[in-house]
Structures are given as C-alpha cells and as structure tokens.
TORMI-258648 format. One record per residue: residue number from 1; x, y, z of N, C-alpha, C in turn. Coordinates in nm, 3 decimals. Layout:
BEGIN
ATOM    k   n.east  n.north     n.up  ca.east  ca.north    ca.up   c.east  c.north     c.up
ATOM  NUM        X        Y        Z        X         Y        Z        X        Y        Z
...
//
This chain:
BEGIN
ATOM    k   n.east  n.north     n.up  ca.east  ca.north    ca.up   c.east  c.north     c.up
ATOM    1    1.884    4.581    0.939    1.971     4.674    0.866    2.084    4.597    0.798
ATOM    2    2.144    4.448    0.881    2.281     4.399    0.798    2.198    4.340    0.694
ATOM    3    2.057    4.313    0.741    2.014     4.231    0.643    2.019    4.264    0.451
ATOM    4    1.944    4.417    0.493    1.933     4.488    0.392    2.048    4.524    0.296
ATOM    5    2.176    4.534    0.412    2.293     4.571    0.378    2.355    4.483    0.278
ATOM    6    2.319    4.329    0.321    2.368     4.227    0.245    2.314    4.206    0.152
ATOM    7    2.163    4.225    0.124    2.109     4.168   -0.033    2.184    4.325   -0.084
ATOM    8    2.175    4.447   -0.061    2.256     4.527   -0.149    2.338    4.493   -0.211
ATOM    9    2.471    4.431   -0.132    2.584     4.415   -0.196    2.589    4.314   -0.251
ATOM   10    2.474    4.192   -0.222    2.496     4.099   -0.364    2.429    4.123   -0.495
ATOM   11    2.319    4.229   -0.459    2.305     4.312   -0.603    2.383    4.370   -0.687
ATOM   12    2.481    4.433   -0.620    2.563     4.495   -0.665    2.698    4.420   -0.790
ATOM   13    2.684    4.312   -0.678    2.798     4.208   -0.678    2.785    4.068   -0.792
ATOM   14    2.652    4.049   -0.835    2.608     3.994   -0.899    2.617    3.989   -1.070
ATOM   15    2.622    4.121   -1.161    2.646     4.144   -1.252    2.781    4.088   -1.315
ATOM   16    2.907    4.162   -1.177    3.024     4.155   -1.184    3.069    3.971   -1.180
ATOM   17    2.982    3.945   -1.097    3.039     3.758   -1.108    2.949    3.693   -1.208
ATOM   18    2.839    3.738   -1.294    2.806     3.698   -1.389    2.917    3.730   -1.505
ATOM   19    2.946    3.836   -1.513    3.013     3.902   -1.632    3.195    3.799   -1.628
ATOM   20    3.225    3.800   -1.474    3.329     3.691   -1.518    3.331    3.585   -1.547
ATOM   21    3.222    3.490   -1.550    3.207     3.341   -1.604    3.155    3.368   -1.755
ATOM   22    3.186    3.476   -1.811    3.131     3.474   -1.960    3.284    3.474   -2.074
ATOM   23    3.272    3.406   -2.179    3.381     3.452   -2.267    3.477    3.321   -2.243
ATOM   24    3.577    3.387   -2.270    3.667     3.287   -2.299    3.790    3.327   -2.183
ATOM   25    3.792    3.186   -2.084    3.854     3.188   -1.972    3.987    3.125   -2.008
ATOM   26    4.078    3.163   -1.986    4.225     3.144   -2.009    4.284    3.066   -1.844
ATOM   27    4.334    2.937   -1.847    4.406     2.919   -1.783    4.528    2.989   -1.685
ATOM   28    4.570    3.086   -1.767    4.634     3.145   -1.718    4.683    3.271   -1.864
ATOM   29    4.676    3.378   -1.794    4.684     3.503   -1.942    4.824    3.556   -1.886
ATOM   30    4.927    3.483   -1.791    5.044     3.562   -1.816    5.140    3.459   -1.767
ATOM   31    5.267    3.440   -1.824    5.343     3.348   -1.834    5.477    3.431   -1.816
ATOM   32    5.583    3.318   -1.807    5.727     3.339   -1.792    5.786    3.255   -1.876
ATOM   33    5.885    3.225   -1.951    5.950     3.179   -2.041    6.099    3.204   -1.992
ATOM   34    6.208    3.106   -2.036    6.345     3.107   -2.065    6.384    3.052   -2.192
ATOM   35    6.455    3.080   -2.261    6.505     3.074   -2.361    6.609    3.018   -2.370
ATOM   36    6.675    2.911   -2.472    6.834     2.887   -2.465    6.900    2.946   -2.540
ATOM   37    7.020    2.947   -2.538    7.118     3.103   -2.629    7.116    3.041   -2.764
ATOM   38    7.085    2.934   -2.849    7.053     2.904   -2.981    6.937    2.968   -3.057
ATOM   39    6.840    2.974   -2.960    6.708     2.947   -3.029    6.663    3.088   -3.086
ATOM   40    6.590    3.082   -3.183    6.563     3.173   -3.276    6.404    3.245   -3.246
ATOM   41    6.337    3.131   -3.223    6.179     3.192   -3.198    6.165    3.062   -3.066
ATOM   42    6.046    3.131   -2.963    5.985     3.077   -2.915    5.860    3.102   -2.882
ATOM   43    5.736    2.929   -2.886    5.640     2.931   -2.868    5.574    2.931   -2.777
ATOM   44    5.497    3.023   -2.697    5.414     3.017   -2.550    5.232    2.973   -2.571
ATOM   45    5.227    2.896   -2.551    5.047     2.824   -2.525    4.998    2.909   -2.441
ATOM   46    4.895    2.955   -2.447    4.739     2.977   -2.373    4.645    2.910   -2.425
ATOM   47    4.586    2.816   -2.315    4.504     2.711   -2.314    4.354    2.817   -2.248
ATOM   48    4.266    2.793   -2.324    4.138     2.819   -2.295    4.038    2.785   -2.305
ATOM   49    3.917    2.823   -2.209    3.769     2.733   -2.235    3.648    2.856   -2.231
ATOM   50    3.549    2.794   -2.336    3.486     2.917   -2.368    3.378    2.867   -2.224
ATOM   51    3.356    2.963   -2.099    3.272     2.928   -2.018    3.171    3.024   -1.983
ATOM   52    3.107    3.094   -2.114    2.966     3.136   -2.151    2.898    3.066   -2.181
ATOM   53    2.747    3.087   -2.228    2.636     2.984   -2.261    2.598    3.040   -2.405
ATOM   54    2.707    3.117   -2.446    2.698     3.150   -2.618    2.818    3.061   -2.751
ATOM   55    2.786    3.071   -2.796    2.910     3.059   -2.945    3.008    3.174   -2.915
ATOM   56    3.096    3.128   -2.915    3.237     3.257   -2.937    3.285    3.259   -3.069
ATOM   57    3.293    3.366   -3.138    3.434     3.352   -3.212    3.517    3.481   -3.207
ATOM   58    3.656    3.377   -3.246    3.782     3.483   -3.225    3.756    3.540   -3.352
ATOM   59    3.745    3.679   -3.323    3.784     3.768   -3.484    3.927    3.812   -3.494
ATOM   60    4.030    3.839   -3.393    4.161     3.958   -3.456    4.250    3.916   -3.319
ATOM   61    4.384    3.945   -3.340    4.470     3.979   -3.231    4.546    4.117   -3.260
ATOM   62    4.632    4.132   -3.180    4.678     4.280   -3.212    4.825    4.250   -3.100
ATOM   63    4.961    4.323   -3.154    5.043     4.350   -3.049    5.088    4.473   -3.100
ATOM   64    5.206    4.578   -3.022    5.259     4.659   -3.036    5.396    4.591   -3.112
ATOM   65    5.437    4.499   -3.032    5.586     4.459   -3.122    5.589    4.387   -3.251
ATOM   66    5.578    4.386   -3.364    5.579     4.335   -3.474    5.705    4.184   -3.489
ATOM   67    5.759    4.166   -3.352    5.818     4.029   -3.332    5.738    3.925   -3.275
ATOM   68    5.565    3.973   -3.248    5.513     3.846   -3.216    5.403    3.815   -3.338
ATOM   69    5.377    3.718   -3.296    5.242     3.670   -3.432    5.199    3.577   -3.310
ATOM   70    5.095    3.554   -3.369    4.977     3.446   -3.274    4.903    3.320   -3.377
ATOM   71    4.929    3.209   -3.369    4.819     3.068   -3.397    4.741    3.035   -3.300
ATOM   72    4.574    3.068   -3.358    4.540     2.955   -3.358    4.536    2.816   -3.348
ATOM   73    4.549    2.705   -3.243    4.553     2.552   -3.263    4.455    2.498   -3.360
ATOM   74    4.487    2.433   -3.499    4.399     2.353   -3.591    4.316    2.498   -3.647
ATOM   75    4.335    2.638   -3.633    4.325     2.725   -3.715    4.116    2.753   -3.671
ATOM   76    4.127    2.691   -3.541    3.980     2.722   -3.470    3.945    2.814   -3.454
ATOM   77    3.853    2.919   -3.511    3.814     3.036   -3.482    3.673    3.044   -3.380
ATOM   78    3.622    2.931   -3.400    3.451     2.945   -3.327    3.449    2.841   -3.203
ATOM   79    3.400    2.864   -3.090    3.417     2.778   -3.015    3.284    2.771   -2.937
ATOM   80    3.213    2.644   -2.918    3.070     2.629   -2.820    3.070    2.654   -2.704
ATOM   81    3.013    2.692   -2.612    2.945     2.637   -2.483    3.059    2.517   -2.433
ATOM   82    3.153    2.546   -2.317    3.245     2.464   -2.286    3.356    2.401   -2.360
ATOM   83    3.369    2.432   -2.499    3.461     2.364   -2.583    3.590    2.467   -2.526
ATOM   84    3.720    2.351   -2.593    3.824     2.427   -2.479    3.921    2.459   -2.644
ATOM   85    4.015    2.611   -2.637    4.114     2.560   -2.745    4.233    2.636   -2.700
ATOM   86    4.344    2.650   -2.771    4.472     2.696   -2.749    4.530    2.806   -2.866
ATOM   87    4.601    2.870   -2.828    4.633     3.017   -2.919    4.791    2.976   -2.882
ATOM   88    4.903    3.011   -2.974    5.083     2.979   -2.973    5.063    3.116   -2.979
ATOM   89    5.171    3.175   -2.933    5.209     3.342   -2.899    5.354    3.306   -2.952
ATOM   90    5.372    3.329   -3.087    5.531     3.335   -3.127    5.617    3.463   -3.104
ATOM   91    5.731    3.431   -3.076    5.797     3.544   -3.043    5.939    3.522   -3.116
ATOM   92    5.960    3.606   -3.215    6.132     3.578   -3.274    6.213    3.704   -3.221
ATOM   93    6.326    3.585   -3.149    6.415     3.655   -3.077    6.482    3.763   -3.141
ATOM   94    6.506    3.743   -3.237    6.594     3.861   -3.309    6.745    3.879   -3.212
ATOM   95    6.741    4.017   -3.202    6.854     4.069   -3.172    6.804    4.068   -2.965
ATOM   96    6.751    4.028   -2.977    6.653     4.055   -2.822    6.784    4.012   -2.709
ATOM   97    6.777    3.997   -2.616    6.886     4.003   -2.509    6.784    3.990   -2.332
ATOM   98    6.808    3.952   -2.243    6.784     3.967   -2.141    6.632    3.969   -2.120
ATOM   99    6.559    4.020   -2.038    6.402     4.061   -1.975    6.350    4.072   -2.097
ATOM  100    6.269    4.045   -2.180    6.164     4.077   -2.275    6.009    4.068   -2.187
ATOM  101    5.953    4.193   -2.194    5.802     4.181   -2.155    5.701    4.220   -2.273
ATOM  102    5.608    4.120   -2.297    5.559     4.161   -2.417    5.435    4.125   -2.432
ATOM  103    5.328    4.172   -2.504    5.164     4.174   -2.492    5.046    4.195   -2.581
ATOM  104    4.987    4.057   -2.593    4.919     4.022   -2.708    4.750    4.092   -2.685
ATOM  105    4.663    4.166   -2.745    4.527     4.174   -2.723    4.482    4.032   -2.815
ATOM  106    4.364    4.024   -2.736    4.278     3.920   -2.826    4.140    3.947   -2.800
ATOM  107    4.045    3.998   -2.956    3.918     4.061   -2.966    3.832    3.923   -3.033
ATOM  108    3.735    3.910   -2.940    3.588     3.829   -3.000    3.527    3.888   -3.098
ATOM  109    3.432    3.866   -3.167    3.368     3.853   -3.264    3.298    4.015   -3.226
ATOM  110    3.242    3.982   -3.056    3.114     4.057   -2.991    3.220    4.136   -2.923
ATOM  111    3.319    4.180   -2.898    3.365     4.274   -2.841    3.415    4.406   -2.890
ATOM  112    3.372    4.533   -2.843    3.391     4.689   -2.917    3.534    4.640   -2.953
ATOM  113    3.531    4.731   -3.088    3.680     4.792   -3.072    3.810    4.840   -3.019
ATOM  114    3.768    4.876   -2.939    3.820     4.956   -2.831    3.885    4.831   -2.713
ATOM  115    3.803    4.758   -2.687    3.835     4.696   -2.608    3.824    4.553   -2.594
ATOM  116    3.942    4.471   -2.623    3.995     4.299   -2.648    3.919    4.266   -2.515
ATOM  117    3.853    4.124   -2.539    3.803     4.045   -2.434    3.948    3.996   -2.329
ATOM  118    4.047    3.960   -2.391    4.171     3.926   -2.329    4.331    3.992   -2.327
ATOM  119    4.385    4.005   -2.269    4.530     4.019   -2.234    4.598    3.969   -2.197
ATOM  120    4.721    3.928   -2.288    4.826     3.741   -2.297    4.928    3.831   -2.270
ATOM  121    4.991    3.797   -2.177    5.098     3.855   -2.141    5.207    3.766   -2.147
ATOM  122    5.342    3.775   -2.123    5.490     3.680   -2.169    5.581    3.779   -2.109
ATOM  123    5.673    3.692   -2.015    5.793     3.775   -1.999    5.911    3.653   -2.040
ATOM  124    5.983    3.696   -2.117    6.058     3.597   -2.188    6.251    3.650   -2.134
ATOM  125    6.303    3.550   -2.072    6.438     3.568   -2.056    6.490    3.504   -2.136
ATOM  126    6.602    3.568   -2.213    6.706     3.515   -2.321    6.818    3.564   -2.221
ATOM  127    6.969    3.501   -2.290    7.035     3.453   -2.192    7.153    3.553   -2.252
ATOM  128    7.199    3.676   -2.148    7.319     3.784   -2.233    7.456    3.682   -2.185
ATOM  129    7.433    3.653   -2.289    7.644     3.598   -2.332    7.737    3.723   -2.384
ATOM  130    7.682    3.779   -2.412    7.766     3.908   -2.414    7.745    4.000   -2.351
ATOM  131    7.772    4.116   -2.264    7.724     4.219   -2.194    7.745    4.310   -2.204
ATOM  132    7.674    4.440   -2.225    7.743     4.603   -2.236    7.728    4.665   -2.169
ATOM  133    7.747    4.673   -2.057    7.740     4.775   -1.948    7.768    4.865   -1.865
ATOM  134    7.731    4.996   -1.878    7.589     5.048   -1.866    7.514    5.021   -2.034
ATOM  135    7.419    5.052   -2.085    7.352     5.025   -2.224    7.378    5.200   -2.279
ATOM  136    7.395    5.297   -2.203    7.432     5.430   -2.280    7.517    5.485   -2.182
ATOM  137    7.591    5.604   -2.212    7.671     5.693   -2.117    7.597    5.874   -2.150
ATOM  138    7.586    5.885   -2.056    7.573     6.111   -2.095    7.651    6.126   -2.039
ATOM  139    7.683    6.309   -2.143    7.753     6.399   -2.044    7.657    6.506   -2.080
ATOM  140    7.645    6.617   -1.952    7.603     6.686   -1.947    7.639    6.847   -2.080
ATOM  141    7.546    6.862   -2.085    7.575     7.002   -2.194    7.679    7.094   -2.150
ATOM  142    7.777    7.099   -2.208    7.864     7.187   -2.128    7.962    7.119   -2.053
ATOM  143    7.983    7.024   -2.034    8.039     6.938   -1.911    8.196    6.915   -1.977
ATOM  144    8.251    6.907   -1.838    8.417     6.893   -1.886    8.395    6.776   -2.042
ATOM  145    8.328    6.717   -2.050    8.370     6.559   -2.107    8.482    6.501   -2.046
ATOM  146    8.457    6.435   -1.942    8.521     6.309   -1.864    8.544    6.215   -1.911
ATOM  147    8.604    6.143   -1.933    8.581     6.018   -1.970    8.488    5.852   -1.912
ATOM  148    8.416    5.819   -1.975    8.349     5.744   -1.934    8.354    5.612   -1.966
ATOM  149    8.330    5.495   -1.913    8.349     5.361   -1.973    8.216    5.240   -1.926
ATOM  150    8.194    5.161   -2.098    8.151     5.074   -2.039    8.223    4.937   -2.052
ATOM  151    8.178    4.905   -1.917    8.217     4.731   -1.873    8.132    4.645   -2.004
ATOM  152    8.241    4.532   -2.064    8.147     4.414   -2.161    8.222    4.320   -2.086
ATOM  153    8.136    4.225   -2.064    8.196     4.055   -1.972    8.093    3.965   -2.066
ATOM  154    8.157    3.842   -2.083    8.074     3.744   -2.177    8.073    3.650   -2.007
ATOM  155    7.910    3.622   -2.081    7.871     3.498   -1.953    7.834    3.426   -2.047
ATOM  156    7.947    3.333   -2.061    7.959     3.207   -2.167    8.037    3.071   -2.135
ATOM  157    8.009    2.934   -2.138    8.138     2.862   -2.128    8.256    2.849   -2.228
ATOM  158    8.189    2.953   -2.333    8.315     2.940   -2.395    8.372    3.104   -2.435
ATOM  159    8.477    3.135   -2.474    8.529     3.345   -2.468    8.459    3.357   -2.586
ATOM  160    8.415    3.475   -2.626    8.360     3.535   -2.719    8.464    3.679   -2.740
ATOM  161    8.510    3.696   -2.842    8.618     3.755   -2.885    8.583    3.883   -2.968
ATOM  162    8.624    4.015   -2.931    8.587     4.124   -3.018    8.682    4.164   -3.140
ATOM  163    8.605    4.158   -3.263    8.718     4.106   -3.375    8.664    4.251   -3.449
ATOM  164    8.644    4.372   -3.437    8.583     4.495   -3.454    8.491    4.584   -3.380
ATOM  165    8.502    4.701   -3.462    8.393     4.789   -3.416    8.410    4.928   -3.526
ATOM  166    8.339    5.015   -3.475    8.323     5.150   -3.549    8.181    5.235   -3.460
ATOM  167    8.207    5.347   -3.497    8.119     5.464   -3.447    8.043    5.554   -3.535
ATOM  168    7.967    5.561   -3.510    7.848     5.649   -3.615    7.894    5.820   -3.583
ATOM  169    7.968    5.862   -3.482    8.009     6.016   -3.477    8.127    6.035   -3.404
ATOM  170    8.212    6.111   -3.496    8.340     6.130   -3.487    8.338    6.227   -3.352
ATOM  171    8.249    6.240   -3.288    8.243     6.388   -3.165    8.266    6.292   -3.064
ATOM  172    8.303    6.158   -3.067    8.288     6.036   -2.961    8.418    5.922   -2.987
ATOM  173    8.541    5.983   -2.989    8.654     5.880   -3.004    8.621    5.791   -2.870
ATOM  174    8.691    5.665   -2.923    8.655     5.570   -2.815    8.764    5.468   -2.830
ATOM  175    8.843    5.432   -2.695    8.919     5.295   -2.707    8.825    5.206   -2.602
ATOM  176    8.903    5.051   -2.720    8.844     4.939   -2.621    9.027    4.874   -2.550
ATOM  177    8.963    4.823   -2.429    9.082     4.783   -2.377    9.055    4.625   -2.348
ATOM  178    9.155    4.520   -2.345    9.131     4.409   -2.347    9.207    4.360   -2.168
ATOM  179    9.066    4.337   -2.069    9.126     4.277   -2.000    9.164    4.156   -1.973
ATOM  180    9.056    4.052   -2.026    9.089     3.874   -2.082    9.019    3.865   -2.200
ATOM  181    9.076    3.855   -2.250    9.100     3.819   -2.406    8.930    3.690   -2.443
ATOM  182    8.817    3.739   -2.457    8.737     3.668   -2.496    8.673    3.662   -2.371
ATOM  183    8.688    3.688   -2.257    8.577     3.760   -2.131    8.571    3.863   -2.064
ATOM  184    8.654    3.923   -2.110    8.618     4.107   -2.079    8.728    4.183   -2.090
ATOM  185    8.639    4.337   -2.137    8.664     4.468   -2.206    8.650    4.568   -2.150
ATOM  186    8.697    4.678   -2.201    8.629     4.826   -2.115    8.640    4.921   -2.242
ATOM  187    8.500    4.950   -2.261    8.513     5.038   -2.363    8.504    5.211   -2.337
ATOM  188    8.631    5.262   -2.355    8.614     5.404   -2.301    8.609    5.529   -2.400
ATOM  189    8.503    5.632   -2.367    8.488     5.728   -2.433    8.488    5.887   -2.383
ATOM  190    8.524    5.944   -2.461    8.540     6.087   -2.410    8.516    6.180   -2.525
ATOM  191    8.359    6.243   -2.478    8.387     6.355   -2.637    8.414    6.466   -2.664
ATOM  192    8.458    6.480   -2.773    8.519     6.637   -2.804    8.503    6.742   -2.782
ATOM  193    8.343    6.713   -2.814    8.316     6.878   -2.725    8.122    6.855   -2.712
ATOM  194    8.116    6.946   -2.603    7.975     6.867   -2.517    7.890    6.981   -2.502
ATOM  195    7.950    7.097   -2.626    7.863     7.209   -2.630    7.704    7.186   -2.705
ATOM  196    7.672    7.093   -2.799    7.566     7.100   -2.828    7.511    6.932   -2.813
ATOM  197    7.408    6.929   -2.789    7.309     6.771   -2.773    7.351    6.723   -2.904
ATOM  198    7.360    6.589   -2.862    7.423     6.530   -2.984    7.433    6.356   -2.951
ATOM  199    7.412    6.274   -3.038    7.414     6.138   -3.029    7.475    6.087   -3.118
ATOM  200    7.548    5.932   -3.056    7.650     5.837   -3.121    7.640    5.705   -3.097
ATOM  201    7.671    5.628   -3.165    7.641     5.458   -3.137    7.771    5.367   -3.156
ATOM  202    7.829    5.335   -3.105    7.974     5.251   -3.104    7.937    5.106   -3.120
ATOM  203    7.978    5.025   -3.238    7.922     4.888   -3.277    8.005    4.857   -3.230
ATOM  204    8.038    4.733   -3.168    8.085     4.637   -3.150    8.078    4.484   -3.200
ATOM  205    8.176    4.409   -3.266    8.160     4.353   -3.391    8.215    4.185   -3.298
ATOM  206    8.166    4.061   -3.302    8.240     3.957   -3.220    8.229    3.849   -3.273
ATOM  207    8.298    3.708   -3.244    8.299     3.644   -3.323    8.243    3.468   -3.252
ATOM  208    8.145    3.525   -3.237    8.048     3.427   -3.184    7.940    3.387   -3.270
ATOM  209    7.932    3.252   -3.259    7.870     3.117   -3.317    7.725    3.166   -3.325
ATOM  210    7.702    3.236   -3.226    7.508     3.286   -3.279    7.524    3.420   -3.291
ATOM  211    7.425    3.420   -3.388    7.432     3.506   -3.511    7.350    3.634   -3.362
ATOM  212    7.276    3.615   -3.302    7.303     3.694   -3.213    7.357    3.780   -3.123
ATOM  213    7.480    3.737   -3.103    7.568     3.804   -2.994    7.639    3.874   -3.059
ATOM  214    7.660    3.823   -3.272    7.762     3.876   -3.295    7.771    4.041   -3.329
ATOM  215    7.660    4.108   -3.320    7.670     4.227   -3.309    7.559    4.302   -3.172
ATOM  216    7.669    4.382   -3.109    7.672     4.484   -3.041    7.646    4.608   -3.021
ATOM  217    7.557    4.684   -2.966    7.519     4.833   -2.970    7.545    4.902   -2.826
ATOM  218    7.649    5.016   -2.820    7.664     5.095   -2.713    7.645    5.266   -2.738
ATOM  219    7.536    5.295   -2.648    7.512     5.462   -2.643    7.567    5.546   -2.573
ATOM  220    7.597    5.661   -2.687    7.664     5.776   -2.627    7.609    5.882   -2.651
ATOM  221    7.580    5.973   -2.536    7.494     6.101   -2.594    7.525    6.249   -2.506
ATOM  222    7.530    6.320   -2.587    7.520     6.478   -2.492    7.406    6.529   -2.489
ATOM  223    7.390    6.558   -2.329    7.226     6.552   -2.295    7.212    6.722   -2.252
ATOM  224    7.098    6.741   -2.351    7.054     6.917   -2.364    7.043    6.955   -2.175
ATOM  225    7.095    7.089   -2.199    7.114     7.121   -2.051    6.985    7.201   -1.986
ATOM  226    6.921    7.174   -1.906    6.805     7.283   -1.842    6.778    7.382   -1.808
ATOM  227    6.698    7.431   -1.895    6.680     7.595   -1.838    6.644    7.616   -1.713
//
C-alpha cells in the first residue's frame, strides 16, 4: 500500500519538477537595494540561465509604475539551451522617498498573455533627509476641528531649511513653527469648518542641494462621516 502510495505521488509530483527546470531560471527574482541621497536612477541586475532544452526568446516586459524601464544586456533577446543573460531593472528616483516596492513582469515568446514566465521584484530604500510626519491628518465630518500637527525633522549631516510654502485650500489655515532652525518643525493645522468632505495639500518649499528634498507634500482631509 506505501508502495503504491509512493509511485502516486511521484506521478503526481513529476510534471511539477519537470515544469520547474524549464524557461528561464533567475538567480534570484527579488532583490533589495539602497540608494544614496544624490542619485537620480538606479540599476538592479537579474542574472539568468535559460535551463530548458528549447530556444527562448524574450518578447515584452510590463510594470505598473511608469518609473521603471528594463535592458536587456548587449540587447539579447534569444537565448539557447544553457546560455546565461542579464536584464538592468531601471528605476528613476524621482520624487520617491523611503521603502519603494516595485515589480517588473517578464513574458517569453511561448507564454499566454495573461501570464509572464517571470516576476522581478525590487525593494529599493532611498534615504528621507527630510521628514513629514504623519504623511496626512483627518478630521472627522462634523468634528470640532482640533487642531492637528505634523512633525518634519531632517536626517541630514547638514540643516535643511524651510524657505516657503502654500496650500491648495483656504478651508485649512496652517502655521509652521520653527523648533531648530534647519532640523525641525511642526506644522499645525486646523480647519474651518469640517461640515463637508473636502481635501487640501500644504507644500512645503526647502532649500536643499537635491533637487529632491526640495519640495514637500503634506495631507489634509475631511473624512465623509458614516451612515
């Protein structure tokens, strides 16, 4: 009976460990990255080997974020029986800040539509020299309007200095208060009136060397009340 039991389950089991030695095997399909507070784009490698007994070729990639693009190494699309190649996963930082998680498909020649032979994954840390925190404030529909504040602290060796700002809705006056002058702030808000849902964005304007830090986004919103 174990006997029987066992050729079952390597019947079973067999397809599934054929089907993973086929295609194009990736060293590794998910990575971690750090970033230094200069840099503008960075490049992540996936190294791979085609370890089917067919021709591969790459036809397409695909992401949701329109900040990555993908190369090709030497612009190789077809690869033999054991030949090995590499794909760059670019990523431009932009305005990006802190945790970035982000995710490339990659479709063969022979694979549906529907569904990429691979998934390149990247979690990329960039480094907040400036901080806004919390990233939004609510008040409830109806709610006294309290006043609320967020904490900004620069984690920098050198102060980063707030040399402006402005607000997209007058229903959201707001002071900033200076507790050290180029490492921290408290930006406080209280709005006028919290009878209807309603949203606001308070820029914050600074005068730091990368073109990154130097602008700021803080949310303010009155959040519809539940029936």
């Amino acid at each position: 009976m174990q006997i029987r039991t066992l050729i079952l389950l390597l019947t079973l089991l067999a397809p599934i460990t054929l089907y993973a030695g086929l295609g194009l095997t990736f060293d590794s399909e998910s990575k971690a990255v750090k970033t230094k507070p200069s840099d503008l784009t960075v490049a992540v490698p996936y190294s791979f080997t085609n370890t089917s007994q067919d021709t591969i070729t790459i036809a397409r990639w695909d992401s949701a974020c329109s900040c990555l693009s993908a190369r090709i190494k030497d612009g190789k699309m077809v690869y033999k029986p054991g030949e090995k190649g590499e794909i760059h996963i670019d990523f431009e930082l932009g305005s990006f800040s802190g945790t970035q998680e982000k995710t490339v498909l990659l479709w063969t020649k022979d694979d549906p539509a529907e569904t990429p032979s691979s998934v390149l994954s990247v979690k990329i840390t960039i480094p907040k020299l400036f901080e806004v925190s919390p990233k939004s404030l609510v008040w409830k529909q109806y709610s006294a309007g309290e006043p609320q504040t967020f904490k900004i602290k620069v984690h920098h060796d050198k102060p980063i200095k707030i040399i402006g700002s402005s607000g997209s809705n007058n229903n959201f006056p707001y002071t900033i208060k200076t507790i050290r002058e180029g490492w921290e702030y408290e930006l406080t808000v209280s709005p006028v009136d919290s009878s209807s849902p309603t949203l606001g964005v308070i820029r914050v304007d600074t005068d730091a060397k990368i073109k990154r830090y130097q602008r700021h986004q803080a949310f303010v919103y009155i959040q519809k009340k539940k029936k």
